[in-house]
C-alpha positions as CSV (number, residue, x, y, z in Angstrom):
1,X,0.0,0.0,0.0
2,X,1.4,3.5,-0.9
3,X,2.4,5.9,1.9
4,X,0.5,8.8,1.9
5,X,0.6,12.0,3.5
6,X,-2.5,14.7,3.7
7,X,-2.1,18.6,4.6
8,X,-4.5,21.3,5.6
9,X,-6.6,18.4,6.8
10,X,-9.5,19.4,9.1
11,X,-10.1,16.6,12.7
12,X,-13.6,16.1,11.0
13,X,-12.4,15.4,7.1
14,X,-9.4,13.2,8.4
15,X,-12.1,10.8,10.1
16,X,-14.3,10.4,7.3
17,X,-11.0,10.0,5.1
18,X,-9.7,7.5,7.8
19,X,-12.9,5.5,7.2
20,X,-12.5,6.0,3.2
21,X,-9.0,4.9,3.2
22,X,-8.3,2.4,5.4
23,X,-5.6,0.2,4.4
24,X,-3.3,2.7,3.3
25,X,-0.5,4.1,5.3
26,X,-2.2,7.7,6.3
27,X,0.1,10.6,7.6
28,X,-2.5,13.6,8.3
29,X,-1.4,17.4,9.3
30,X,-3.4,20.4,9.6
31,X,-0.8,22.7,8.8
32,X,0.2,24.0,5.3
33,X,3.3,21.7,3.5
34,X,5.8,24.9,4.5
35,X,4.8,24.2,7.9
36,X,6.3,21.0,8.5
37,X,10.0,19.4,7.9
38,X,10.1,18.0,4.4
39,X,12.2,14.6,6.9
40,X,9.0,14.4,8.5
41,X,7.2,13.0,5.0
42,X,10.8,12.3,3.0
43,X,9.1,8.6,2.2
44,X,5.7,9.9,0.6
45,X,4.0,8.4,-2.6
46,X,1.3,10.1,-2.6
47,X,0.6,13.6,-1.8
48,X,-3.1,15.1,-0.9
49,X,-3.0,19.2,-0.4
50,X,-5.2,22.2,-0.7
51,X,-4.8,25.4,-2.3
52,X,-2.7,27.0,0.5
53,X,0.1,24.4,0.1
54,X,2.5,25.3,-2.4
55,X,4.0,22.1,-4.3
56,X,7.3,23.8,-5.6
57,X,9.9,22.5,-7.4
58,X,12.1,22.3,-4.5
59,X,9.5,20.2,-2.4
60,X,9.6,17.7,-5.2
61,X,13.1,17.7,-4.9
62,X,12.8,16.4,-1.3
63,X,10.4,13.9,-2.0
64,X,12.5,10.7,-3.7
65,X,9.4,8.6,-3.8
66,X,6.6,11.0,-5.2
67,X,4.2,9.3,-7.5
68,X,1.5,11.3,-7.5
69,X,-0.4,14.8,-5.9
70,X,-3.6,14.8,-5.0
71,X,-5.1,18.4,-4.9
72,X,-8.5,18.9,-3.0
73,X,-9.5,21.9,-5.5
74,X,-10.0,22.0,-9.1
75,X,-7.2,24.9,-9.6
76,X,-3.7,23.6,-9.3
77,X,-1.5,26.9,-9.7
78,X,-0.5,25.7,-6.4
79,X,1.5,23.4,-8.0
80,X,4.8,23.5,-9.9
81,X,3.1,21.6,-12.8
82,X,6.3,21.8,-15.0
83,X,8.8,19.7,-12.4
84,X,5.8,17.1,-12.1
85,X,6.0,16.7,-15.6
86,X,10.0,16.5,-15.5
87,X,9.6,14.1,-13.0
88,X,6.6,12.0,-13.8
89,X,4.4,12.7,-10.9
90,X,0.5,12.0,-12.2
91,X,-1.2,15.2,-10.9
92,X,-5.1,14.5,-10.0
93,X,-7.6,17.9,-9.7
94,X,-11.3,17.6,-8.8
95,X,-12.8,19.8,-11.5
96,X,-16.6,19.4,-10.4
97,X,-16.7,19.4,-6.8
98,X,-18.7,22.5,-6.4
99,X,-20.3,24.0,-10.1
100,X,-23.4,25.1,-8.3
101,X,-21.9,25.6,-5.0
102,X,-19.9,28.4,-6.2
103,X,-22.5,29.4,-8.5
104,X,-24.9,30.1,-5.3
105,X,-22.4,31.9,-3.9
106,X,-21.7,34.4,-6.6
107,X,-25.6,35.2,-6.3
108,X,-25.5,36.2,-2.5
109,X,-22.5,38.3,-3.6
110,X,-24.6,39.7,-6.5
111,X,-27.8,40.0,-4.3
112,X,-25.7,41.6,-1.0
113,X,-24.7,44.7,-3.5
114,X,-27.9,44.7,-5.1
115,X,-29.9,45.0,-1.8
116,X,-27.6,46.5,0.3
117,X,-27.9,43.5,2.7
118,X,-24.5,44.0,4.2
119,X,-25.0,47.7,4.7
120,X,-28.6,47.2,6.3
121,X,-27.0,44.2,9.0
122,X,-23.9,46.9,9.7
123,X,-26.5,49.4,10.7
124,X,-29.2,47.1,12.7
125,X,-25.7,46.4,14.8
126,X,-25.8,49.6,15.7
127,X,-29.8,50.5,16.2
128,X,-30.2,51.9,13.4
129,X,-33.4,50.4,11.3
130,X,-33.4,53.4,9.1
131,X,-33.6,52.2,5.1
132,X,-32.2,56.4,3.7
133,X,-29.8,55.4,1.2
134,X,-30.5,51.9,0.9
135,X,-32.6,51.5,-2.7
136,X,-31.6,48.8,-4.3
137,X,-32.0,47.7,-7.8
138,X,-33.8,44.2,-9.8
139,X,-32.0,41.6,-11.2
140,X,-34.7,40.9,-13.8
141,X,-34.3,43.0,-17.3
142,X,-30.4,43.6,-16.0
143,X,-27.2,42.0,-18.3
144,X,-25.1,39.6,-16.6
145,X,-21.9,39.0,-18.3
146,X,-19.9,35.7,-17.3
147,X,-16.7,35.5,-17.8
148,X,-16.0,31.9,-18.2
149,X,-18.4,29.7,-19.3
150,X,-17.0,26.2,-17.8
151,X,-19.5,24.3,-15.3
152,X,-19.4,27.5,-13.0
153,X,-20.2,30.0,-15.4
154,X,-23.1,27.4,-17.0
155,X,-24.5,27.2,-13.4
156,X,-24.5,31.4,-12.9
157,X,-26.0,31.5,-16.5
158,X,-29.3,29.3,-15.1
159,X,-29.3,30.4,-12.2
160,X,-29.7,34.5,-13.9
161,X,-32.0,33.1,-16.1
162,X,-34.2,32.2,-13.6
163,X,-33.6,35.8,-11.9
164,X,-34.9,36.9,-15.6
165,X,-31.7,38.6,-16.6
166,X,-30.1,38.7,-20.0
167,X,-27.1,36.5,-20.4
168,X,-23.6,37.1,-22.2
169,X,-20.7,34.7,-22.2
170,X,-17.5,35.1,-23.2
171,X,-15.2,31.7,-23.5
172,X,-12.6,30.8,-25.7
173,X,-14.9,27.7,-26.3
174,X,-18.5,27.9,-27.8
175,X,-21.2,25.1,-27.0
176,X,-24.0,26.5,-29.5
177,X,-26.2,23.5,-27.9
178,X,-26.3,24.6,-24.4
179,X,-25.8,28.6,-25.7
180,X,-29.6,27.5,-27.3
181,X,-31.0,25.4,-24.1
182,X,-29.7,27.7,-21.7
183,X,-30.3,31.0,-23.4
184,X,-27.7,33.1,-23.0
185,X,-25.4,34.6,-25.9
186,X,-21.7,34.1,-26.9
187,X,-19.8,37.7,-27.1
188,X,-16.3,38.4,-27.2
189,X,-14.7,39.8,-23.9
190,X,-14.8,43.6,-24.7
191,X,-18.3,43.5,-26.1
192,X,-19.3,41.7,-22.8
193,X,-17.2,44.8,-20.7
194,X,-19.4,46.7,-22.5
195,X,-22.9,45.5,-22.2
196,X,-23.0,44.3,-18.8
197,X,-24.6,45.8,-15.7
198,X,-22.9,42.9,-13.2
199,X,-19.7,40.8,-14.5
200,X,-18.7,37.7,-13.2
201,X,-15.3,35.6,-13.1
202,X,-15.3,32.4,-13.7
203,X,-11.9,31.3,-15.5
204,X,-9.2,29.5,-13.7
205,X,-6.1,31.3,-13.0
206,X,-2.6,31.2,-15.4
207,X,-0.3,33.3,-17.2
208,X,-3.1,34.0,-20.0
209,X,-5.4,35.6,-17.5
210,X,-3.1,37.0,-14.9
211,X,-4.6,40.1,-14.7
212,X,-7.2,40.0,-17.0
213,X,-9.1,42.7,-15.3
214,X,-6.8,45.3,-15.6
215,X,-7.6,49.1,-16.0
216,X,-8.0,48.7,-19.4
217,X,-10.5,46.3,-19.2
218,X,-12.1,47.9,-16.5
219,X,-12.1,51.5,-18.8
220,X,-14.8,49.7,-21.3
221,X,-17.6,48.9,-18.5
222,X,-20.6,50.8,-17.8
223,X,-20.1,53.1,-15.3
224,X,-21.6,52.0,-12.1
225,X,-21.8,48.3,-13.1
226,X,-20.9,45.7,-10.9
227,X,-17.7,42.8,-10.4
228,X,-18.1,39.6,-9.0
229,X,-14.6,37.3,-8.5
230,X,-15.3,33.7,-6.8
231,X,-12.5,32.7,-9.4
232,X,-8.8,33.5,-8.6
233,X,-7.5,37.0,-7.2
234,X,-4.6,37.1,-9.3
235,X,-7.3,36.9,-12.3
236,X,-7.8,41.1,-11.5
237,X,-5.1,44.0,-11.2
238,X,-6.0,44.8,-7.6
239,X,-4.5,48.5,-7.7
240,X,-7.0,49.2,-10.7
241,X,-10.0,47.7,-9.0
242,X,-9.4,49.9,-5.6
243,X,-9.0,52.7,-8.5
244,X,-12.3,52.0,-10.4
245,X,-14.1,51.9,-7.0
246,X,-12.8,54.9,-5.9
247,X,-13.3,56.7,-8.7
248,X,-17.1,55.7,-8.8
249,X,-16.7,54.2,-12.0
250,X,-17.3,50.8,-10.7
251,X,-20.6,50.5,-8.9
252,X,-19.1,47.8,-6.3
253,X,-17.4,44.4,-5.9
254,X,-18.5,41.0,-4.8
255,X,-14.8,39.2,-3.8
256,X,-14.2,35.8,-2.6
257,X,-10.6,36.0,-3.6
258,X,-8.4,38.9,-3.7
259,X,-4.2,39.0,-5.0
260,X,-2.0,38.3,-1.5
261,X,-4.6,36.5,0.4
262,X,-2.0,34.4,1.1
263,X,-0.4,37.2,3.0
264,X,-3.3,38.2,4.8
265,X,-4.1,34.9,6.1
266,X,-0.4,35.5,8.0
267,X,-1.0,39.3,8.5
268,X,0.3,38.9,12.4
269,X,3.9,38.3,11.5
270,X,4.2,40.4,8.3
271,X,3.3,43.6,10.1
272,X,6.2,42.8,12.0
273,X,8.6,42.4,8.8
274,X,10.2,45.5,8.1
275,X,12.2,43.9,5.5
276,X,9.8,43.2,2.7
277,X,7.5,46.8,2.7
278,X,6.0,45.6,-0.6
279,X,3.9,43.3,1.7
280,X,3.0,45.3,3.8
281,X,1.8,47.7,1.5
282,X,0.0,44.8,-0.6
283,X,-1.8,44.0,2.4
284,X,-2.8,47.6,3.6
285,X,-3.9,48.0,0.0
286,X,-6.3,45.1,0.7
287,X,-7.5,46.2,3.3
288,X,-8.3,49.5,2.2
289,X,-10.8,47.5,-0.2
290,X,-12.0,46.1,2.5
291,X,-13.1,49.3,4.0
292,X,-14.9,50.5,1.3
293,X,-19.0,50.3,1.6
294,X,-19.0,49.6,-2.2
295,X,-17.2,45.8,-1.4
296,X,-18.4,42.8,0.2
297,X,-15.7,40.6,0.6
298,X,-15.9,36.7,2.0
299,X,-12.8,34.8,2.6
300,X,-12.6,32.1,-0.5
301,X,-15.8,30.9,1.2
302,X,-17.4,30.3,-2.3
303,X,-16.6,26.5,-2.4
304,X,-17.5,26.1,1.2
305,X,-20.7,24.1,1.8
306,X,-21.1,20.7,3.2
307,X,-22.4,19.0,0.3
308,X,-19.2,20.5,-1.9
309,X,-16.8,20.0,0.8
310,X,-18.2,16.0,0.7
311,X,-17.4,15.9,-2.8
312,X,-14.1,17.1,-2.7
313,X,-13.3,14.5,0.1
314,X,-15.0,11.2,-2.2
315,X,-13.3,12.9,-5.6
316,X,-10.1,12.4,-3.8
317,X,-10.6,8.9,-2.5
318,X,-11.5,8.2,-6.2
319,X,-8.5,9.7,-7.4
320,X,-6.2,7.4,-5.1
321,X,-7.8,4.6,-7.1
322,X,-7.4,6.1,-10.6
323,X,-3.7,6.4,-9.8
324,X,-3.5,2.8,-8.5
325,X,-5.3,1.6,-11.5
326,X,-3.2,3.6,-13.7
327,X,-6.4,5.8,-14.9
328,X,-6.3,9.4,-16.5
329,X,-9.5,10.5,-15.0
330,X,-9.1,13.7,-13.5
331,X,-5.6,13.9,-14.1
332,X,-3.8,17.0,-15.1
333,X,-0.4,15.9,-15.6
């Protein structure tokens, strides 16, 4: 039986995949794969993380007996995919854990700007049940524009069509046969900028879309319209967003994800290094977003239901046995 070792592993995921896996030789940590001596796990053959754990090249190194990685997402820019190659490590993704999970999500983002939800609970906190300044606006007659049209963006595009909305998609792809059932319409990305009233991301992260929201980009939508981001943060040029919000000509922003999360989610000991100010100043920048009443920001919360966090687990356990059968399925690499 392969040796197997599992990071960012919750006490209630690690007994269900205790149960799942018995049999195999299970090392489990909570902590991130930079958390823990590389000696600790030097005789691993298979390797389960999450997005926070970056597989790097010099990891690999470490890891003389490394088969296979087993990523508990469907992105995998978390891993070096290049050495795996090299090496000949199978990488395994789970790429539809959570199509209308995240989908939901994006619509209580969409709905929170659209009905001021998070500003009416912020003043109810404080006794004040006074609705001045809180008019919303309908979803129904209103242009959504989905950037993205994988099982994510085909999920928002039902889901708006139930909210009676008019749907755009731009994807370097084009099903005509669900652009016809669903109803929606294939435009190319600037047209889409253009046309939309709320716009939402739904493309996985990599050097072609690194920034694909950029001020550019941002300079062809409607003044006041609206962004949603449940994909990747890196995806949007944060300094141009906090600009376009600013400035007014964004209406407001619906984040799950946002560039250095990473660095917020250790904020504690970077305020304390004085040595790298960029970071600080990426995470005050952040933060500034934050503050602003036009933003609702949740912390890449969008895949995180107990139905979708069940399918990741089973996906997983599945993928384990396509790499001891010597399967493809659902591998990247």
């Amino acid at each position: 039986m392969p040796k197997i070792t599992l990071f960012e592993v919750k006490k209630n995921e690690r007994k269900y995949l205790e149960k799942r896996l018995s049999g195999n030789q299970l090392r489990f940590y909570q902590q991130t794969i930079d958390k823990i001596d590389t000696n600790e796990f030097a005789d691993t053959e298979v390797l389960s993380v999450f997005i926070y754990s970056k597989v790097t090249k010099e990891v690999m190194e470490k890891l003389p007996n490394l088969k296979a990685i087993l990523t508990r997402s469907t992105g995998f820019d978390h891993i070096d995919i290049n050495t795996a190659k090299e090496k000949g490590i199978k990488v395994y993704n789970v790429p539809s854990y959570g199509e209308n999970t995240v989908a939901e999500h994006t619509f209580a983002l969409i709905l929170s700007l659209s009905r001021h939800i998070h500003k009416s609970y912020v003043r109810t906190l404080k006794n004040d049940f006074s609705i001045e300044g809180l008019i919303g606006f309908d979803l129904r007659g209103k242009t959504i524009g989905i950037v993205g049209g994988g099982k994510i963006g085909m999920h928002v595009a039902k889901i708006a069509k139930g909210f009676g909305m008019n749907v755009l998609v731009y994807d370097a792809y084009r099903n005509k046969f669900l652009e016809e059932v669903i109803g929606f319409k294939y435009v190319s990305l600037s047209e889409l900028l253009k046309q939309s009233d709320i716009v939402s991301l739904h493309v996985p992260y990599n050097q072609s879309t690194h920034h694909m929201i950029n001020r550019d980009t941002l300079g062809l939508m409607k003044k006041g319209a609206i962004l949603i981001n449940t994909a990747r943060g890196g995806v949007v040029d944060t300094d141009a967003l906090l600009e376009a919000l600013e400035s007014k000509k964004l209406g407001g922003a619906g984040l799950d994800v946002i560039e250095g999360e990473e660095l917020i989610r250790e904020e504690h000991q970077l305020l304390h290094d004085t040595a790298n100010p960029e970071k600080l100043r990426a995470i005050y920048r952040d933060h500034k977003i934050f503050q602003l009443e036009n933003v609702v920001f949740t912390p890449h919360n969008a895949f995180n239901s107990k139905e979708a966090l069940l399918r990741i687990l089973d996906t997983t356990v599945e993928n384990l046995h396509h790499y001891l059968d010597g399967k493809d399925y659902n591998r990247v690499v």
